[in-house]
DRENTI-188435 format. One record per residue (C-alpha): x, y, z; residue in one letter. Coordinates in pm, whole numbers, padded with zeros to 5 digits, always signed. Layout:
! DRENTI-188435
XYZa ...
***
This chain:
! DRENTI-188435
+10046+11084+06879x +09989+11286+07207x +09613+11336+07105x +09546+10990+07037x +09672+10875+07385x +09460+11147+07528x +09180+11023+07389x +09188+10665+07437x +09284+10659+07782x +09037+10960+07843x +08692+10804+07739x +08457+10604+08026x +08213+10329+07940x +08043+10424+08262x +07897+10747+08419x +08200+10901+08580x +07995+10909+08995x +07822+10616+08944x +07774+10539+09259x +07994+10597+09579x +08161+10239+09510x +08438+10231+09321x +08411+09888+09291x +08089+09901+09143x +08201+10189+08840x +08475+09928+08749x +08788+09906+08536x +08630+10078+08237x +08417+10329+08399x +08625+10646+08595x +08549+10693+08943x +08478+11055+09042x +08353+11268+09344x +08472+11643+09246x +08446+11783+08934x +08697+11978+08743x +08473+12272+08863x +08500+12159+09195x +08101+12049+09219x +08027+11734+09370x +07929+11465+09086x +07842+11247+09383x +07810+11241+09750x +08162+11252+09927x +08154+10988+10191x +08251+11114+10556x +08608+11175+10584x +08840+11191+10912x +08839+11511+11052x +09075+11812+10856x +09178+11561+10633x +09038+11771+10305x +09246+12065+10451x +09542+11852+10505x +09556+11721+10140x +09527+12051+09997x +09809+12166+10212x +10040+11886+10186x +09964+11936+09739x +10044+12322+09787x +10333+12254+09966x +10394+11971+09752x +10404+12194+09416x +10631+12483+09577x +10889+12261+09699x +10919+12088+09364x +10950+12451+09170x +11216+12516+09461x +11410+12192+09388x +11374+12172+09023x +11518+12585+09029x +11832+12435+09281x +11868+12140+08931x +11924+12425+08668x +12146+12645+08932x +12353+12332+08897x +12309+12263+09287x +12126+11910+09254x +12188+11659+08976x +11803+11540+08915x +11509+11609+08971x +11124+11483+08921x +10807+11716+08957x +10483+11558+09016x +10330+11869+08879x +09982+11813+08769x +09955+11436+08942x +10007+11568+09343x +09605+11432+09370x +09669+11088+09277x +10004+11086+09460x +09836+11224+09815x +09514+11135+09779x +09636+10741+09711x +09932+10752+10015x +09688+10932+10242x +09473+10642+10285x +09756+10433+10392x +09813+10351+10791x +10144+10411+10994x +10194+10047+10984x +10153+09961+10627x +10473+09908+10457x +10510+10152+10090x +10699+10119+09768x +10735+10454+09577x +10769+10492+09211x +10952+10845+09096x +10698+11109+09208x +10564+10994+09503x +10833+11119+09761x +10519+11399+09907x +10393+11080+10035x +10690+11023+10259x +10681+11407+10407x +10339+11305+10482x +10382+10989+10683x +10639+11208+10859x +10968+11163+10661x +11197+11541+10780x +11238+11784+10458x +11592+11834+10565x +11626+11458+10463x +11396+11478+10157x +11605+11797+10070x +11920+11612+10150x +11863+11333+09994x +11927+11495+09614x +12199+11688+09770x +12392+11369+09874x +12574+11490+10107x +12646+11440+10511x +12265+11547+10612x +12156+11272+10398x +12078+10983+10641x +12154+10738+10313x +12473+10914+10274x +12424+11005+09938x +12465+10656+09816x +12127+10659+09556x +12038+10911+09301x +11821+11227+09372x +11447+11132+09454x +11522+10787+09523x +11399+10848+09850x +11388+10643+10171x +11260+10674+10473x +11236+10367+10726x +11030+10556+11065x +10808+10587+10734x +10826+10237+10610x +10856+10397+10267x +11108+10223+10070x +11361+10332+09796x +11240+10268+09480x +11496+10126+09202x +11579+10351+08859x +11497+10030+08649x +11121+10069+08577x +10901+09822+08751x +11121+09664+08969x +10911+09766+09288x +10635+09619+09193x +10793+09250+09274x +10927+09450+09575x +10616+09486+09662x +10442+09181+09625x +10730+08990+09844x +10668+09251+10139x +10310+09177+10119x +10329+08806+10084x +10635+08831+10389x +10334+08990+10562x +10057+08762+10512x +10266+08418+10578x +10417+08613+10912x +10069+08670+10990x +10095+09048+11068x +09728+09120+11062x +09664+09415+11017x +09987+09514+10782x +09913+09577+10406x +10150+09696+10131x +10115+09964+09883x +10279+10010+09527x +10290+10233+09300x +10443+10259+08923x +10367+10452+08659x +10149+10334+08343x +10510+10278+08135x +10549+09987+08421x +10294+09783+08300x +10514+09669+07981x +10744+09557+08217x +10789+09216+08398x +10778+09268+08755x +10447+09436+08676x +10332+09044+08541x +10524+08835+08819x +10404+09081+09080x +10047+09071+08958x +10034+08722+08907x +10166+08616+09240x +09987+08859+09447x +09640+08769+09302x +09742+08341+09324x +09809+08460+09720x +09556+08660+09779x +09814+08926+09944x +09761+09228+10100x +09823+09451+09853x +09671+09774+09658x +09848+09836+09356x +09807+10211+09240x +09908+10299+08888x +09935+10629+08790x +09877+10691+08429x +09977+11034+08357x +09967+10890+07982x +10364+10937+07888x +10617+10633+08000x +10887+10890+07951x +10800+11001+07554x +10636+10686+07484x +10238+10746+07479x +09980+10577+07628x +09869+10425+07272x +10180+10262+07248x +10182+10049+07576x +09857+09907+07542x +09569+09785+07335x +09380+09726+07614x +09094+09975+07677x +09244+10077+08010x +09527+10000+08221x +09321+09900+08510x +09127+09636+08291x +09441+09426+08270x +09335+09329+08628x +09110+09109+08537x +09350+08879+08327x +09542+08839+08703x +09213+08785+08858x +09157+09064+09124x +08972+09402+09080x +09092+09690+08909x +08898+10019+08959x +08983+10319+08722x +08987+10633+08933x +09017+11028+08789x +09325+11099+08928x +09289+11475+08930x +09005+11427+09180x +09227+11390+09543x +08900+11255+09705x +08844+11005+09466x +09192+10860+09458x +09146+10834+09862x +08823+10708+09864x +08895+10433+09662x +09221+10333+09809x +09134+10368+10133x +08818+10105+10039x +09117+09867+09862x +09324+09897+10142x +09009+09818+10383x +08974+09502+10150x +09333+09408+10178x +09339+09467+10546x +09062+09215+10605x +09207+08925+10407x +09028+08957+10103x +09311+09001+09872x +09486+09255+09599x +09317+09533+09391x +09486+09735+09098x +09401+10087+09085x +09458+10314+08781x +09500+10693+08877x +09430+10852+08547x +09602+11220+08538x +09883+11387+08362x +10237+11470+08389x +10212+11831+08313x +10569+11905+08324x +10877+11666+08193x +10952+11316+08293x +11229+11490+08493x +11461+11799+08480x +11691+11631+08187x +11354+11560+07984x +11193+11856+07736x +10810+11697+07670x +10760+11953+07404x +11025+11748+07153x +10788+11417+07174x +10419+11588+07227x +10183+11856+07158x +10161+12077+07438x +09828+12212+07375x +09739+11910+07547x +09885+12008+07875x +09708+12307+07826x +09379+12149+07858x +09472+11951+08118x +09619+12225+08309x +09267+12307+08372x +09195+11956+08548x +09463+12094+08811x +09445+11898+09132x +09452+12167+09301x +09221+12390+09185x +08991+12166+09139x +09002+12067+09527x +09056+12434+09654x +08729+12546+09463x +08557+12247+09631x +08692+12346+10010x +08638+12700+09938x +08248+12629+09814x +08229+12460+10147x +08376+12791+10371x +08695+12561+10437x +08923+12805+10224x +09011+13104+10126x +09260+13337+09950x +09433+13464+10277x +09462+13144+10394x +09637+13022+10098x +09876+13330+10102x +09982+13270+10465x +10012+12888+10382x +10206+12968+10134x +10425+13195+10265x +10529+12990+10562x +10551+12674+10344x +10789+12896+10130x +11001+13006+10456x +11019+12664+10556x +11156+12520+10244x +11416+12800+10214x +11537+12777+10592x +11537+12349+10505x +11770+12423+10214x +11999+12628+10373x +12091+12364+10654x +12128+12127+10414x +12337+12290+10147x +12611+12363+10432x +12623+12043+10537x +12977+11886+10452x +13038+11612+10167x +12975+11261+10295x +13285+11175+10481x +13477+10878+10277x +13444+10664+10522x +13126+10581+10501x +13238+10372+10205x +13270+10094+10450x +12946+10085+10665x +12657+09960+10640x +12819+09735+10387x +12818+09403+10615x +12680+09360+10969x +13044+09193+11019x +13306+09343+10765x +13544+09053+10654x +13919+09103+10687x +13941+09250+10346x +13680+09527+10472x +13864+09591+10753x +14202+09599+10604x +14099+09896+10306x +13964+10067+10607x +14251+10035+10793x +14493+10124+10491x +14232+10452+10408x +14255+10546+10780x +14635+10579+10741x +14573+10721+10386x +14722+10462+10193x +14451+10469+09946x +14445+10824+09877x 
***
């Protein structure tokens, strides 16, 4: 089962650097830059200054702060958690090419892109702790992050659901005539079975919207494969039926995932309408910390992919370049480490969200019924 989604969402009908346009390789072809040797298949455009550093950074920090949180899940400290182990280049290299103003709406494993648009790790952190440091107030489940400085926006546990989230922000956005704002949203390959992912599609491409779809297909909805959610040949083809591009990216390749969002959002941000990107990659650990992938597929296949490692892959190419090197990693690594450790400690002893809180940010004006349970929990009637 697991090989056969491998290998039908792994084959390209096009030569993988084909060109520096993405829009040019297509929904059946696989956009690449970097190898997984970390050798240029094809020229990598100019890019903003320490940005190739910064993505490695934020995917190294990324992947230790997930091992942290996922350990603080089986210590029984946190309820949940998600890893994006194995898909931190489609995740950073997509929300890097965002702008401060553009408005985003997360999936599960994109919450790195919120501590990069400057979301605090205390709040990240807090957030799965649920407790008085969490600006929320504990009031969604772990990695249902939010972050409104950010203009990243809680996604929903039902899958797909953001994607009509989505397309109303960016059609809000386009009839307010904020030039200049797009919208991105993400979901996961499972999504595209769902609804929202029609009705979002559908109306986006009839308005022409400003919106860049990114889908990451790390080739298990959960423990359904990616043969079972599709006949198509890819996911991004099923642009075409909406009528906007779709551009199928190697989502192990960081560059590549920016390069060709940052071109879709360019598009978007001049008027010229939505583009679906698929982020091909794979979830090399579980769907989450109550998931065990090796009940539902053969983990040999991690093992190859395991080699495709984002991160390797873009370290060797920064390193080949004298942007890199082994002490610098250590050091980053070690601070990153103090960092998340010092973060966790403020958080954990924080108090419990006081009970209180039940009442605000409930209605702008609480009705008399509001104010009455208040009232009668104030004088501890209720307890």
């Amino acid at each position: 089962m697991g090989k056969s989604a491998t290998s039908k969402q792994g084959n390209a009908s096009k030569s993988a650097g084909a060109g520096l346009d993405p829009y040019e390789v297509g929904p059946l072809g696989l956009f690449q830059l970097v190898d997984e040797n970390g050798t240029e298949v094809a020229e990598v455009p100019a890019l903003p200054d320490g940005l190739a550093v910064r993505l490695l950074e934020a995917m190294l920090f990324q992947r230790a702060l997930d091992q942290r949180m996922l350990n603080l899940q089986r210590q029984g400290r946190i309820g949940f958690y998600g890893t994006a182990k194995g898909q931190e280049g489609a995740v950073l290299g997509s929300g890097a090419a965002f702008e401060e103003q553009d408005w985003l709406f997360p999936a599960l494993r994109e919450g790195a892109i919120a501590l990069w648009r400057g979301m605090k790790l205390e709040h990240y952190i807090a957030q799965c702790f649920g407790n008085s440091a969490d600006p929320t107030q504990g009031r969604q489940m772990p990695c249902h992050y939010s972050d409104a400085p950010s203009h990243y926006v809680s996604l929903s546990s039902p899958i797909g659901t953001q994607i009509s989230h989505a397309a109303g922000a960016a059609r809000a956005a386009q009839v307010k005539g904020e030039a200049g704002r797009i919208v991105g949203g993400w979901l996961g390959d499972g999504a595209t079975s769902s609804n929202d992912f029609h009705a979002g599609m559908n109306f986006s491409a009839v308005w022409q919207s400003p919106i860049v779809y990114v889908c990451q297909n790390n080739q298990w909805a959960i423990s359904v494969p990616a043969s079972a959610q599709t006949a198509s040949e890819t996911f991004a083809v099923k642009a075409n039926a909406y009528g906007m591009p779709g551009l199928r990216v190697d989502g192990n390749d960081v560059l590549a995932c920016y390069v060709a969002t940052k071109m879709a959002a360019d598009r978007a941000r001049r008027g010229d309408g939505p583009t679906f990107i698929e982020c091909l990659t794979f979830r090399l650990g579980g769907h989450s910390s109550s998931d065990d992938p090796s009940k539902y597929r053969d983990e040999t296949i991690a093992k190859t992919w395991e080699a495709r490692d984002p991160l390797l892959r873009h370290r060797a190419w920064l390193v080949a370049r004298g942007e890199w090197d082994d002490k610098r990693q250590d050091d980053f690594l070690a601070e990153a480490g103090k960092q998340i450790s010092e973060a966790i400690a403020r958080v954990e002893a924080a108090e419990p969200v006081a009970v209180e809180t039940l009442f605000t940010d409930v209605w702008a004006e609480p009705p008399t019924m509001l104010k009455d349970q208040a009232d009668r929990l104030a004088n501890e009637e209720m307890i």
